[in-house]
BALOBA-241551 format. One record per residue (C-alpha): residue in one letter; x, y, z. Coordinates in steps of 0.1 Angstrom, whole numbers. Example, Ala and Ser with C-alpha at 12.3 -4.5 7.8 and 13.67 -1.06 7.14 Angstrom:
BEGIN
[fike A; [123; -45; 78]],
[fike S; [137; -11; 71]],
This chain:
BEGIN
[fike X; [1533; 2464; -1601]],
[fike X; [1554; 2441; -1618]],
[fike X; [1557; 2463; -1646]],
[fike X; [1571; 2490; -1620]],
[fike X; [1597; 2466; -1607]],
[fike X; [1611; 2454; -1644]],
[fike X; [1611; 2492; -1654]],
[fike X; [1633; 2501; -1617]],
[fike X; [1655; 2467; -1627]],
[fike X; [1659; 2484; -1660]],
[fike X; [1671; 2518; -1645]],
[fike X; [1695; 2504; -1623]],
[fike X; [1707; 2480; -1647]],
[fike X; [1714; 2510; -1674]],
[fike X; [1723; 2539; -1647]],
[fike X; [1756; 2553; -1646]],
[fike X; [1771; 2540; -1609]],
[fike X; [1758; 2573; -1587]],
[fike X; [1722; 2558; -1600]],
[fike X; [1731; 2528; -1589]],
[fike X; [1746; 2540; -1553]],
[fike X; [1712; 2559; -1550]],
[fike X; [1697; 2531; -1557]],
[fike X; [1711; 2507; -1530]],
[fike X; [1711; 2536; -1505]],
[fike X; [1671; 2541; -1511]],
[fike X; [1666; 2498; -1511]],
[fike X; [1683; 2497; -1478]],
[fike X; [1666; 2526; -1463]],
[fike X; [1629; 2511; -1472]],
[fike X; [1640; 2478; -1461]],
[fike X; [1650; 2487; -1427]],
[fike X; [1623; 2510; -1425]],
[fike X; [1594; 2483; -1431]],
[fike X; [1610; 2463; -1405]],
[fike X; [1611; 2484; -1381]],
[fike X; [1570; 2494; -1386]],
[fike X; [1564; 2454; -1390]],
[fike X; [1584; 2450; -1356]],
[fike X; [1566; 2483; -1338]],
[fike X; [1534; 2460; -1343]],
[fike X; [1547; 2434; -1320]],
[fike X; [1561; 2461; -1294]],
[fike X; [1593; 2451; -1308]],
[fike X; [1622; 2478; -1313]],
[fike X; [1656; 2467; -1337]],
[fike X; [1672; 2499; -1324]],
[fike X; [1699; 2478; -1311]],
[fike X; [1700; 2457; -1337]],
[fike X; [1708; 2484; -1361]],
[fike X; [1736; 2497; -1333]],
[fike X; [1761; 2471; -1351]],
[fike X; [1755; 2489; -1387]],
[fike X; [1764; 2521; -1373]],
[fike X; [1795; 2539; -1367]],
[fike X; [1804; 2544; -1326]],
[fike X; [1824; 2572; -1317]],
[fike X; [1840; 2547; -1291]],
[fike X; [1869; 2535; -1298]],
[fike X; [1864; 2499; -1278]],
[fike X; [1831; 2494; -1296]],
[fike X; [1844; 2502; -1327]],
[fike X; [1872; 2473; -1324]],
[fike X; [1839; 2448; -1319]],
[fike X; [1819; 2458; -1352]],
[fike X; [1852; 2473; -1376]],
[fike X; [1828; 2467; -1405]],
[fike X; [1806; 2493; -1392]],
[fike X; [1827; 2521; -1413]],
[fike X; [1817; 2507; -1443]],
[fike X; [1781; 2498; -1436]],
[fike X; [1774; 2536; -1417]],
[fike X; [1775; 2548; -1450]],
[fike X; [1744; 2534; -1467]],
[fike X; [1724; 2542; -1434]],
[fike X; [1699; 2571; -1430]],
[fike X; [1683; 2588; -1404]],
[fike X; [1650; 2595; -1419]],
[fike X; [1638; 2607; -1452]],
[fike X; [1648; 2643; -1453]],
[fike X; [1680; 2632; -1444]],
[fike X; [1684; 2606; -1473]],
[fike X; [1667; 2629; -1497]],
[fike X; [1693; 2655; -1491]],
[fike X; [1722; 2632; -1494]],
[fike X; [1708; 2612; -1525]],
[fike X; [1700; 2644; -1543]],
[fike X; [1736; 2656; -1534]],
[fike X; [1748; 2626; -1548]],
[fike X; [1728; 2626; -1581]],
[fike X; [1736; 2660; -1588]],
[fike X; [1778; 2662; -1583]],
[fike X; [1777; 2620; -1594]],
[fike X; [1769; 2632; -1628]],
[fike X; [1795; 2664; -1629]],
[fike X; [1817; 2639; -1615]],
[fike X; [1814; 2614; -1643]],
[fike X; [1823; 2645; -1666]],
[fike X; [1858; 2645; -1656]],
[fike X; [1867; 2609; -1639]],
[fike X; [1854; 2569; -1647]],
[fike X; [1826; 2548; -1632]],
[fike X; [1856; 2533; -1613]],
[fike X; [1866; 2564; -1598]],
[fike X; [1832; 2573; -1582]],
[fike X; [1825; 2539; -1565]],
[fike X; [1858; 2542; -1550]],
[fike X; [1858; 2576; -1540]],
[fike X; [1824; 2568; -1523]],
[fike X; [1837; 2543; -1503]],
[fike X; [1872; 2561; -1494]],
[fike X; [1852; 2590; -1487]],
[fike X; [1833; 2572; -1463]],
[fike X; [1860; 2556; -1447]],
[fike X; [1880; 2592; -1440]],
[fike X; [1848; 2606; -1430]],
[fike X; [1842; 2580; -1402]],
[fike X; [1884; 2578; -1396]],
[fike X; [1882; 2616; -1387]],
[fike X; [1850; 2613; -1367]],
[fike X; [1864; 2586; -1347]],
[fike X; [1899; 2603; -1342]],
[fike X; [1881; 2641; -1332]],
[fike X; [1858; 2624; -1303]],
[fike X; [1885; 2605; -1289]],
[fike X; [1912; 2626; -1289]],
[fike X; [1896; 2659; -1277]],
[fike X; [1878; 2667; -1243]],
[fike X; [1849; 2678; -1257]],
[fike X; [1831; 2653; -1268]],
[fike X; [1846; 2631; -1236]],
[fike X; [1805; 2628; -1222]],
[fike X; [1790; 2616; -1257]],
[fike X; [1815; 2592; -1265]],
[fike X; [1803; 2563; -1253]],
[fike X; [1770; 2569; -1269]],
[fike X; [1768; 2585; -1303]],
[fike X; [1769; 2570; -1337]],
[fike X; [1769; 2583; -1371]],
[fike X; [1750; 2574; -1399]],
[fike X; [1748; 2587; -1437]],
[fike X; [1763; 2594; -1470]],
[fike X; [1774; 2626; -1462]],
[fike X; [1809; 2619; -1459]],
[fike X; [1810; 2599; -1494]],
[fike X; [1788; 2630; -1510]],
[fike X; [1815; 2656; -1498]],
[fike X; [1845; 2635; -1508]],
[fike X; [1824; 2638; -1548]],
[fike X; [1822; 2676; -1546]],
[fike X; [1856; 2684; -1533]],
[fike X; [1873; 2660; -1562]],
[fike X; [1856; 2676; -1584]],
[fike X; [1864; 2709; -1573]],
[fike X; [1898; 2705; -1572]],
[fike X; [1903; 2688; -1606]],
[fike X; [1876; 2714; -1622]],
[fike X; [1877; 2745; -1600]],
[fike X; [1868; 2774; -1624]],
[fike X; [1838; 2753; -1639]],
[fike X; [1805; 2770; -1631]],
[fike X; [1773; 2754; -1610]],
[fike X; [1740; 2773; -1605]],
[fike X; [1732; 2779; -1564]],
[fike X; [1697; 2785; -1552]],
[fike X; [1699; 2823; -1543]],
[fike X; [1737; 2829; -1553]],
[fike X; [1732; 2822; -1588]],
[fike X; [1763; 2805; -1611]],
[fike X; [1794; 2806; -1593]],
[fike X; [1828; 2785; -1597]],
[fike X; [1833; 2753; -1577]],
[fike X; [1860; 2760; -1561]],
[fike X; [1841; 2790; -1538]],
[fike X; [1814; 2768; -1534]],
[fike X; [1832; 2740; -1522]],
[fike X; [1851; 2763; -1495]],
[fike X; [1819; 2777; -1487]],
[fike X; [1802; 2743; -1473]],
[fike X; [1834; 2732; -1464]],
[fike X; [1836; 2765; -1441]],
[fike X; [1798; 2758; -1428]],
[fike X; [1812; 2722; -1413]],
[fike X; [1844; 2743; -1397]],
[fike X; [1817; 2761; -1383]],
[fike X; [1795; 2737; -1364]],
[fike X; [1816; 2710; -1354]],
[fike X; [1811; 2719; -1318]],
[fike X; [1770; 2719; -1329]],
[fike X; [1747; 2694; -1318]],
[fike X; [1754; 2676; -1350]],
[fike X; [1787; 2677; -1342]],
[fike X; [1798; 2641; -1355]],
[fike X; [1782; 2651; -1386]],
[fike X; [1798; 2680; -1399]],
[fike X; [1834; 2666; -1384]],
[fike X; [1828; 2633; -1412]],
[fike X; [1820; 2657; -1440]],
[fike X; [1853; 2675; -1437]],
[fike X; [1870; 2640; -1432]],
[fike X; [1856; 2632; -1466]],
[fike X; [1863; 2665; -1484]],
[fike X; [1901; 2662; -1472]],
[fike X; [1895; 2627; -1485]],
[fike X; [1885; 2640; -1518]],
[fike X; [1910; 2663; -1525]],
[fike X; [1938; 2639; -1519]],
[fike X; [1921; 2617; -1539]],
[fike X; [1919; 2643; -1567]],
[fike X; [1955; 2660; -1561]],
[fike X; [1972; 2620; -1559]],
[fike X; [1952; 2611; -1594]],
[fike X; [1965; 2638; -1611]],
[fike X; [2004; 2626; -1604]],
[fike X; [1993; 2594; -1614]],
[fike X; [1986; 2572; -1582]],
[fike X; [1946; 2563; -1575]],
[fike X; [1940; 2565; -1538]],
[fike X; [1907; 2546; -1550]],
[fike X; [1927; 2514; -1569]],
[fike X; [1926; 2488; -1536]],
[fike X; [1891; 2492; -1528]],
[fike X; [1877; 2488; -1565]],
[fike X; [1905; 2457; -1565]],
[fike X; [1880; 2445; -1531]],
[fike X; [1847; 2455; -1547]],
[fike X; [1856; 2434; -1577]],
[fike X; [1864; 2406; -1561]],
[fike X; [1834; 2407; -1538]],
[fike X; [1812; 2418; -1570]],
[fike X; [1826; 2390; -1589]],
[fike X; [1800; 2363; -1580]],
[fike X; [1768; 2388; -1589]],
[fike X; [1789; 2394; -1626]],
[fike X; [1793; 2357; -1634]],
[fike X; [1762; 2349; -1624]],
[fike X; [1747; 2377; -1647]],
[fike X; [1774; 2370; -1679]],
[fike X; [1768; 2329; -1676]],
[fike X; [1729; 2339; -1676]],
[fike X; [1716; 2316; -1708]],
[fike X; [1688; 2338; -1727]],
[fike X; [1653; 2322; -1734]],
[fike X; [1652; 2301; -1759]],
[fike X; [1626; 2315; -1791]],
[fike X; [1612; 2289; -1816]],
[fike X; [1606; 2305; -1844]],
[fike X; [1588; 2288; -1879]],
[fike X; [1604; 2295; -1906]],
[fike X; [1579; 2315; -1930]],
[fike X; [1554; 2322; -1897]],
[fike X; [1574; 2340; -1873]],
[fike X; [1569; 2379; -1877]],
[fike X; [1583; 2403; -1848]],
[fike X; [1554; 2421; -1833]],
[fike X; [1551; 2459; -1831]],
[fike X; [1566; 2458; -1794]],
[fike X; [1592; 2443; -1801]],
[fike X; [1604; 2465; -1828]],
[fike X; [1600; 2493; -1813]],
[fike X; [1619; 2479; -1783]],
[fike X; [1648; 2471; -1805]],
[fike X; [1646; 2507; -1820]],
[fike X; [1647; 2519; -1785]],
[fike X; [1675; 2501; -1772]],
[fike X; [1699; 2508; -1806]],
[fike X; [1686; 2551; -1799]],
[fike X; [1700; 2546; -1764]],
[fike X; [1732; 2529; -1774]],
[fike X; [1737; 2557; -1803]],
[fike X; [1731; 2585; -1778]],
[fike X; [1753; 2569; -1749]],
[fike X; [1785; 2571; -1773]],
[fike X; [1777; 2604; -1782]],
[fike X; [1776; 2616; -1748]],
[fike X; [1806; 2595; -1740]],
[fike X; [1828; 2615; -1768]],
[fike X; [1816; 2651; -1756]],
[fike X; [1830; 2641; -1719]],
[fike X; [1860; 2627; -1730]],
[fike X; [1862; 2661; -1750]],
[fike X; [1858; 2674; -1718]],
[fike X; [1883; 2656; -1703]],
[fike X; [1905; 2667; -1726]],
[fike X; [1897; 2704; -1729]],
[fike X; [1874; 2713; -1704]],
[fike X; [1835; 2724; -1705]],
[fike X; [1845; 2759; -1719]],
[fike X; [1861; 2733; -1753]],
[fike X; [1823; 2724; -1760]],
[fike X; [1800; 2738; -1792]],
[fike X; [1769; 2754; -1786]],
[fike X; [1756; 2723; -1802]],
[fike X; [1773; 2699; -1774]],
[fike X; [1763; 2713; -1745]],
[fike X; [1725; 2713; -1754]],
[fike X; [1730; 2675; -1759]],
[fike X; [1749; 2671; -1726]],
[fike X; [1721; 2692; -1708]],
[fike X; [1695; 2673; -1724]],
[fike X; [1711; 2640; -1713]],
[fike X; [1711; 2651; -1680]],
[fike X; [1676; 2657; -1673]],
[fike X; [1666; 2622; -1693]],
C-alpha cells in the first residue's frame, strides 16, 4: 500500500498540470465520497453541507458563498460524471500543452470555470424560464473548465486533425462547433444548467485564445493569485533538507536499486527535453512541420 501511495506521489509530482488537475479532482471526489458513506452509517446526510461548495443559480445565495464558483469546479456528481470530464480533460490537456505553457492551462481551467458558472448564473436569472428552479438548482463539475481547453485549442490549431469514435479524424475546428452546437441544443433540457456552463466556458476559451494571440493573457491575474496562494506549498517543498547519507569511505557501494533508479530518472529527463523541443517545433510550425521520426516519439510519449 505504501508502495502504491509513493508511486501516485511520484506521478503527480512529475505530471504535466492536466495530471495534476485530474489528480486533485479524483482526491476530492473520493474524499467527499467516503464521508458521505462513513456519515450514511450514523443516518447522517452532508447534502447540505456540500450546498456551500456548489454553485446556486440564485443570485441571493450566491452573494453568501461567492467562493462557490471556484470550488463548483472540482465537484462531481458521481463517477460517470467525473470519468467523462477527467478523460476529457486528459485527452485535450495534453493537445493543449502542444501549443500553449503549464501556465496557460491552470489558468484557463479556472477562467473557464468562472465564465461557465458567470453565464449559468446570468441565463437563470435573467430569463423566465428557469424562474421555478432558481431557487433550487446548483451546478457542479469540470465541464465548463474542459470546454474552455477544447475551444482554445481549436481556435489557435483549427485545421489540426483528432480521431472521433464513429466519425473517424476530422479537424478541430468542426468538432468543436459540433459539441458546441449539442449545448445550443439542450439548454432548455433537464440538464439545462449544464450545457448553459459549457458554452460559457467555450466563449471563455476562445477569448482566451483570440486575446493571447494579440498579446494580452486573459489567464495572467489568476496564475498571479494561484502563485501567491501556492507559494507556501513551494517553499515548503524547495527549503525541504534531503536525508542525510553516511557513507565510509572505501565501504560504501551504491546497490543495484539505486542505480537503476538513477538511470531511470536521467532516461526521463533525456526524453522530457526531447519532447519539449518537438512541441516548441510545433509551436513554431505546426504538427504538419514534424518528421515521420517526431511524431512516433510524441505518440509514444503520449501513451507512457
Amino acid at each position: 500500500m505504501v508502495t502504491i501511495i509513493n508511486d501516485l506521489k511520484e506521478i503527480f509530482r512529475r505530471g504535466d498540470i492536466h495530471i495534476r488537475l485530474i489528480f486533485i479532482n479524483t482526491i476530492i471526489f473520493l474524499a467527499v465520497t467516503l464521508m458521505q458513506i462513513a456519515l450514511l452509517l450514523f443516518n447522517v446526510s452532508i447534502s447540505e453541507w456540500l450546498r456551500w461548495v456548489e454553485l446556486p443559480a440564485s443570485l441571493s445565495q450566491f452573494i453568501s458563498q461567492p467562493w462557490s464558483i471556484i470550488t463548483y469546479m472540482f465537484m462531481h456528481a458521481g463517477v460517470m460524471h467525473l470519468l467523462f470530464n477527467m478523460l476529457w480533460l486528459y485527452w485535450f490537456g495534453q493537445l493543449f500543452l502542444y501549443f500553449f505553457t503549464a501556465h496557460h492551462l491552470r489558468g484557463l481551467y479556472i477562467w473557464g470555470g468562472i465564465c461557465g458558472g458567470l453565464l449559468y448564473l446570468l441565463t437563470f436569472n435573467v430569463f423566465p424560464y428557469f424562474s421555478d428552479v432558481v431557487d433550487y438548482s446548483y451546478m457542479v463539475g469540470a465541464s465548463a473548465s474542459v470546454l474552455a481547453i477544447v475551444a482554445a485549442v481549436a481556435y489557435r490549431e483549427p485545421n489540426y486533425r483528432v480521431n472521433i469514435l464513429l466519425l473517424g479524424s476530422i479537424p478541430l475546428k468542426y468538432f468543436a462547433i459540433l459539441v458546441i452546437g449539442a449545448d445550443l441544443l439542450f439548454i432548455t433540457g433537464e440538464n439545462a444548467g449544464g450545457h448553459i456552463a459549457h458554452l460559457g466556458g467555450a466563449v471563455g476559451g476562445l477569448f482566451f485564445s483570440h486575446f493571447l494571440q494579440r498579446g494580452t493573457d486573459l489567464t495572467h491575474y489568476i496564475n498571479l493569485v494561484t502563485d501567491f496562494l501556492l507559494r507556501p506549498f513551494t517553499l515548503k517543498q524547495k527549503s525541504r533538507k534531503p536525508k542525510m547519507k553516511v557513507n565510509y569511505e572505501g565501504c560504501y557501494q551504491p546497490n543495484q536499486q539505486t542505480k537503476h533508479k538513477e538511470t531511470e530518472d536521467k532516461q526521463y529527463s533525456t526524453r522530457e527535453s526531447r519532447i519539449e523541443e518537438i512541441r516548441n517545433k510545433i509551436k513554431q510550425s505546426g504538427y504538419q512541420g514534424l518528421s515521420e521520426e517526431e511524431k512516433k516519439e510524441l505518440f509514444n510519449a503520449s501513451i507512457r
